[in-house]
N, C-alpha and C positions, 0 to 999 in steps of 0.2 A: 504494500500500500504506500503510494507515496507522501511523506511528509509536508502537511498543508504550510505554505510559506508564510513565515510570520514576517509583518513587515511594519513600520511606521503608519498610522493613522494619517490622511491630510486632515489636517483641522483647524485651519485657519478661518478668520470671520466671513473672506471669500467664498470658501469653499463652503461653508454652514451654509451661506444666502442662496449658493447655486443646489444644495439640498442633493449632491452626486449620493450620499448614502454609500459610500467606500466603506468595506466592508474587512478586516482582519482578520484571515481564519487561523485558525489555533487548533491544535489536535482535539479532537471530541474524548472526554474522558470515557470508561470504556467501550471505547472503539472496537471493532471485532482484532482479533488479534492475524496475523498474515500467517502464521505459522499454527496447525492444531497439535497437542502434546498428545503424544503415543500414550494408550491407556497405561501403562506402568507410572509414566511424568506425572499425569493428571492425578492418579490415586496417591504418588507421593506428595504431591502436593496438597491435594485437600485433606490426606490425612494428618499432614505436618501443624505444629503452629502455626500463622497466619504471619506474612513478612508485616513488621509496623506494629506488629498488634501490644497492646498498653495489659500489663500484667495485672491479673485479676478477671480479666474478661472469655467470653466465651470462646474468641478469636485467640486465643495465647493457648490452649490447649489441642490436645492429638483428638483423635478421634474417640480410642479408647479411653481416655481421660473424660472426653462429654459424657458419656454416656454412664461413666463411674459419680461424674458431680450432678446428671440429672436424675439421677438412679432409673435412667434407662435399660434393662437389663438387654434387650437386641434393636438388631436395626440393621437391613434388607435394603440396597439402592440398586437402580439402572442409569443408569446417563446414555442418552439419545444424542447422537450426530450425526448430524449429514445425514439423516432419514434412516441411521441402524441405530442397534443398541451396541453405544460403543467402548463399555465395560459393568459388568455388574460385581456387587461386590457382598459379604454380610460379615456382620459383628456382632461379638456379644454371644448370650446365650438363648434359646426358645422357650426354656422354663428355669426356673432361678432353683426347683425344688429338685429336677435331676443332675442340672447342669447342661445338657445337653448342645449343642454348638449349635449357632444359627448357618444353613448356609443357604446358597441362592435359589434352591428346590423349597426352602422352607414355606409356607404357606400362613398367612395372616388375612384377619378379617378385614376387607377394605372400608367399612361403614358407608360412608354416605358416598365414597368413590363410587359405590356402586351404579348410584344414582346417573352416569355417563355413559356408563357401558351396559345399562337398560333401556336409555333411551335410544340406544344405537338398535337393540332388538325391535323397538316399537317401528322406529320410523323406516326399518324394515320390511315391520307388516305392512306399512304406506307405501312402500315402493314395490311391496307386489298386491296392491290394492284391496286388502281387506279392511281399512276404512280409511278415512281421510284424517291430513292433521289439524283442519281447523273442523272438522265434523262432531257434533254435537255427544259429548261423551255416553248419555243416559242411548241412545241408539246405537253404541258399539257395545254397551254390558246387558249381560244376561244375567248373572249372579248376586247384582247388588242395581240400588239406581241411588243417583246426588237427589235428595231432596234440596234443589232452588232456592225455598224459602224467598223468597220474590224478589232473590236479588239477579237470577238468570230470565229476569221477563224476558229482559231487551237483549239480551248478548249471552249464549248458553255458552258452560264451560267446554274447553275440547281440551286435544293430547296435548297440544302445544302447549295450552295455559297451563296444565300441569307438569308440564317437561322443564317449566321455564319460572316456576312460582309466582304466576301471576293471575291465577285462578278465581283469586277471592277466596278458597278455602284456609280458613284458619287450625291448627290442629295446639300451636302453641306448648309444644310438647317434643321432644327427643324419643330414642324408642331403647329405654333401658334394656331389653331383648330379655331372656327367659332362659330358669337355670333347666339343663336340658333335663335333669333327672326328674322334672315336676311336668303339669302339663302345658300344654303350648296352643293358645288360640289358632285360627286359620285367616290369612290374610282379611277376608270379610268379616269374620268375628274383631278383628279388630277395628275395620271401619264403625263398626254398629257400636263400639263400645262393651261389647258383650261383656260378661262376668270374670270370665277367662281371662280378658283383657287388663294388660297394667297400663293402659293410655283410653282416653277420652276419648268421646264419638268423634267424626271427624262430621263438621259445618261447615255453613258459609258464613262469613262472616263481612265481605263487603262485595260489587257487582266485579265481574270480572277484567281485567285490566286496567283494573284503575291505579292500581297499587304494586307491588315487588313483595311479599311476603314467604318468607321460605316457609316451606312444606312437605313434610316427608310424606304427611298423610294422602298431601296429592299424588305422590309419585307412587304408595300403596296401591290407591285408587287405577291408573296407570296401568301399573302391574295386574289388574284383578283385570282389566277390559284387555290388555295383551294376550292373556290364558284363555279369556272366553272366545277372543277372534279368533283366536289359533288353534281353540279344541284341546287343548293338552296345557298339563302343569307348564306352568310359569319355569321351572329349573329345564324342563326337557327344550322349551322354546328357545330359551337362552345358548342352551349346549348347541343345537344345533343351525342355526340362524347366525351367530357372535361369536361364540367361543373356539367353536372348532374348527370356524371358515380361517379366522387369523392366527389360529396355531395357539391357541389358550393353555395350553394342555395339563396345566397345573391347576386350571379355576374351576369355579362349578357355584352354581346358585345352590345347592341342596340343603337344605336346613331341616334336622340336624346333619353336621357333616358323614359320609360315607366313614362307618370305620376303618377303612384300610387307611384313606387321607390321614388319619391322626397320629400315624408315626412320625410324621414329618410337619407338625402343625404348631406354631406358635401360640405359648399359653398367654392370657390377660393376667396384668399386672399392675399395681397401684401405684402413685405418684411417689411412694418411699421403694418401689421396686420389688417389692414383697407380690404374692398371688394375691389373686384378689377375693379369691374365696376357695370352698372345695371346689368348685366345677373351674373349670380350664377357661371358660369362656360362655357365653352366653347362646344361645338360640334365638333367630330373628326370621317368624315369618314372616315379616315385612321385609321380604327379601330383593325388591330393585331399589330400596331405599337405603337396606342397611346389612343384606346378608350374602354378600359375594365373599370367598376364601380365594385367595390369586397370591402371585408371587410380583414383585418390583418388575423382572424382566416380562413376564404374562401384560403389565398393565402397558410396560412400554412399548410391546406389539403393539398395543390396542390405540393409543396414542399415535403411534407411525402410521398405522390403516387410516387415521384419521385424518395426517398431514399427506399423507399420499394421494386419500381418497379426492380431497379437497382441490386436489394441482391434476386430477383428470388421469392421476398414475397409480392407482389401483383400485379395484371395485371385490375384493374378496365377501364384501358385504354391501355398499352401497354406493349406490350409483356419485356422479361428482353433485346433481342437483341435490339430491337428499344427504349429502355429506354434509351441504356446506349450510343445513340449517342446523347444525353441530358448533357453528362458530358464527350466527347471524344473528346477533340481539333481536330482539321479539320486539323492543321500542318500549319496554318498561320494565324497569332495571338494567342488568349487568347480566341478567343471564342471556342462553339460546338454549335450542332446546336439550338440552340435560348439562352444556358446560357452563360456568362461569367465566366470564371475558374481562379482560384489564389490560388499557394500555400501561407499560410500564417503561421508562425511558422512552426509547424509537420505537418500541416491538409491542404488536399485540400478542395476547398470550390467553390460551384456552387451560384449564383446569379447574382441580375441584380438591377440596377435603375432606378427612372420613377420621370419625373418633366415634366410634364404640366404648364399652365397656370395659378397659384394659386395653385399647387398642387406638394407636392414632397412626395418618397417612396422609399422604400429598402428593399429589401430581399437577406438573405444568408441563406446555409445551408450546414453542412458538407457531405462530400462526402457518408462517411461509418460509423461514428459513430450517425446518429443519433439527431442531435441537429441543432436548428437554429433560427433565428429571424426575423420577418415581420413588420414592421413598415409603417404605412401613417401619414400623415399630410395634414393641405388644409392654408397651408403656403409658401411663398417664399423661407423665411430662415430653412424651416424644414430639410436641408441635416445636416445644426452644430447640430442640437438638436438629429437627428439622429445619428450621428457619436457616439458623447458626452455617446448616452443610448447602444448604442451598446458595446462600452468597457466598462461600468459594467453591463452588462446581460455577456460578456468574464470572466471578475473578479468573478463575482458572480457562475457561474458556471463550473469556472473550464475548459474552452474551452483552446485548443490546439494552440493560435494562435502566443498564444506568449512564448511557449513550444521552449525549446533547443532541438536538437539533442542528440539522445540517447549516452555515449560515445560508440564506437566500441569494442566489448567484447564479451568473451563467456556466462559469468553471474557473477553476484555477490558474489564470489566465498569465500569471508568474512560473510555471510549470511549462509553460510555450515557447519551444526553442525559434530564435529570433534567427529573419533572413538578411539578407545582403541585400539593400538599395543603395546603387549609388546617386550624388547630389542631386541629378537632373530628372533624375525619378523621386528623390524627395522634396524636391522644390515644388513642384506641381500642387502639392499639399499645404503649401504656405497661404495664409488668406486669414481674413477679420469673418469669424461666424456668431449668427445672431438666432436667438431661439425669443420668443415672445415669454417673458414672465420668468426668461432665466438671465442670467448675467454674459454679455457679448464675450467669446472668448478667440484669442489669436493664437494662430497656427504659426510659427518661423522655425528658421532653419540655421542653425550656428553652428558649425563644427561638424558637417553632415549628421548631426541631429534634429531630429524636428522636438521642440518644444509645445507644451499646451498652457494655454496662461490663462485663467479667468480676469477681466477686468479687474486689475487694483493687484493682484497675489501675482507671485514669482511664478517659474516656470516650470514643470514637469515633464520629464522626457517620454518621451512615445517611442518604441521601440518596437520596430517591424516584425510581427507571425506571418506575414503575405502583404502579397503586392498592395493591398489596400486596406488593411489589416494592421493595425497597431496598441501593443502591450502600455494603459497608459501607467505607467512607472511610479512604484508610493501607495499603490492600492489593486484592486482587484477588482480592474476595469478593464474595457475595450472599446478602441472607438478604431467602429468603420467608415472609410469614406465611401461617398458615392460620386461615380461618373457617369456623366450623359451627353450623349456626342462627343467623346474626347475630353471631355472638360470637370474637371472635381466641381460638384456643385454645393458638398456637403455633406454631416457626417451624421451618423448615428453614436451615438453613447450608450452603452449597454455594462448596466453595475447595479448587485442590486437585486437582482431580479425586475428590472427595470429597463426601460427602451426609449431613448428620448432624441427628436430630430433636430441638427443647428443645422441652416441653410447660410450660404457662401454667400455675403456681405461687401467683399470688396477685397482689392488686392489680386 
């Protein structure tokens, strides 16, 4: 990448009145980096102390050490480049009470992650037409119906409002999930509130789209109309539609997990890192909101199908129009339908979070470049640990998030190897030019130079990129002249992102 040329400002009272708007560009703080580190560089690096970092802080510690001061007991990553997964890594342990090592097969509950990689199943079923995504939800369920309460007169809820928390259903509530040894409601028993149930009916609670309120209840809902288009449980739909078209091969919606799966399963843990109880972990029929089991590399397939699908270069699951309502705000809030969206520095960025009961996760990925991060843990406090590893897998690679804005320009016009005119090709150029509402400025020629002079301020030299083509000197400008019939009549000034006419005045 080449180094933007830093150069002296003009800024004299001339030049303020003629309003050129000369522009200094300066390196953009994390800039992408020209060079990517081989996965061995990049994990020594993020797992090292942090270069700079002020003793005491989370950044002055290894990796192993976070995870000891947040009594995180494990922790599962993928880091996404260039459209693969390009190293995965685990640490720590899966349960604190055998000891057992976490490694990259390890499997953890995603929580609300889930919530992304269900709406990829639904919108699915949209794309091989068993119902539509703005189509009135109570017409795609069989098993349950939204009692309105008369806030859906005018606008009924559909998938998307629910994909996208902006339904109007209120549930005001998390889904503590259930210990598997007792009993376990059934998706619709917990819309109804049933007895069974440790959460509240699910309502409406204001008209739809008028508001952004999250709701797992709606993404339950969701889930219960996906099973009834489909004909078949809700885990078997997922398996076969999402998880196994992208190489899943480690996830599963099934709740409770398959006994074989629990060799290899990370237990839930408290924020002192202790179990969190007898059972290992919770059960969660509210499974597209909160009961996927996946691995960091499993989610970061899932991610890449997504940036792939989106650029027209892959369809294992959906087509590029039904992709890209995966990353298309709905127009109230921050969601699309199932990710959350945030510009951050220059880059937009699709992801989502998931905390369970002993369990937290994270995943982001950029929109269009390419690059992203997956993280679990089966820890309380694994969001700081996460935060902490995420801005150096930024550092370390170079991501956009913390990127300035480009300045506004036509290009780096000091970067412009300069040509050979001799005098009698730059004299032609000599002349008084005059622009209405700007300041008359003179074109001469000293020292087979040509000079640029606003009325009253000294001179600036113009140096030739082409026959009519000149680098004006001191800023990051260009001014072209124009001929017509043989004759310079006049110049364009182009700075700025800006384009401005002087017409030839005399001389």
């Amino acid at each position: 990448m080449p180094v933007p040329d830093r150069r002296t400002p003009l800024s004299t009272p001339g030049l303020a009145r003629l309003a050129l708007g000369l522009t200094v560009l300066a390196p953009a703080p994390g800039a992408a980096q020209a060079v990517t580190p081989t996965p061995r560089e990049a994990m020594a690096a993020i797992e090292a102390p942090q270069p700079g970092a002020a003793e005491g802080t989370w950044a002055a510690l290894t990796i192993p050490e976070l995870l000891d001061s947040l009594n995180v007991p494990g922790l599962s990553i993928a880091v996404i480049h260039d459209f693969d997964i390009h190293w995965a890594k685990a640490y720590g342990v899966r349960d604190v009470a055998t000891g057992a090592p976490v490694d990259t097969e390890t499997i953890f509950q995603a929580a609300s992650i889930s919530k992304p990689v269900a709406a990829m199943g639904s919108l699915k079923a949209v794309q091989d037409g068993l119902f539509g995504l703005d189509q009135d939800i109570n017409t795609i369920l069989a098993s349950w119906q939204l009692d309105g309460e008369g806030f859906t007169d005018r606008l009924a809820v559909t998938p998307r409002m629910l994909m996208s928390h902006t339904s109007g259903l209120g549930d005001a509530f998390g889904y503590p999930g259930y210990d598997p040894a007792g009993p376990v409601p059934t998706a619709v028993q917990t819309l109804d509130g049933h007895p069974l149930s440790n959460t509240r009916p699910l309502f409406m609670e204001r008209e739809p789209m008028t508001a952004y309120e999250y709701s797992g209840g709606g993404v339950t809902l969701q889930q219960v109309a996906l099973a009834d288009a489909r004909g078949r449980p809700f885990a078997e739909v997922m398996w076969a539609d999402v998880l196994a078209p992208i190489g899943m091969i480690r996830s599963s919606y099934a709740q409770p997990m398959p006994v074989p799966r629990e060799d290899n399963a990370a237990a839930a843990h408290d924020g002192a890192g202790e179990r969190r109880g007898d059972a290992r972990w919770h059960v969660y029929p509210e499974q597209a909101a909160a009961g996927l089991w996946t691995t960091p590399s499993d989610l970061a397939r899932f991610l890449i199908e997504v940036q792939l699908s989106v650029r027209g270069e892959s369809n294992r699951v959906l087509d590029r129009s039904h992709a890209r309502e995966m990353i298309t705000p709905v127009g109230v809030g921050n969601f699309a339908v199932g990710f959350g969206l945030q510009r951050n520095g220059a880059g937009w960025y699709f992801g989502h979070g998931g905390s369970n009961w002993g369990f937290r996760g994270d995943v982001v990925a950029h929109v269009s470049n390419g690059y992203g991060l997956t993280q679990m843990t089966n820890g309380d406090r694994g969001g700081q640990l996460m935060q902490e590893i995420r801005s150096r897998v930024e550092r370390v690679y170079g991501w956009d998030t913390n990127a300035e804005p480009v300045p506004r320009g036509y290009r780096a016009f000091a970067d412009l190897p300069t040509v050979e005119l001799d005098a009698a090709q730059l004299r032609r150029f000599v002349g008084d030019y005059e622009r209405t509402g700007d300041l008359p400025i003179a074109v001469d020629l000293e020292d087979d130079v040509l000079s640029f002079a606003p009325e009253g301020e000294g001179p600036f030299p113009l140096r030739p990129v082409g026959e009519t083509t000149f680098r004006l000197e001191g800023a990051n400008g260009e001014v072209v002249f124009e001929i017509t019939a043989g004759r310079v009549t006049g110049f364009l000034l182009r700075n700025g992102g800006t384009q401005r006419a002087w017409v030839r005045a005399g001389r």
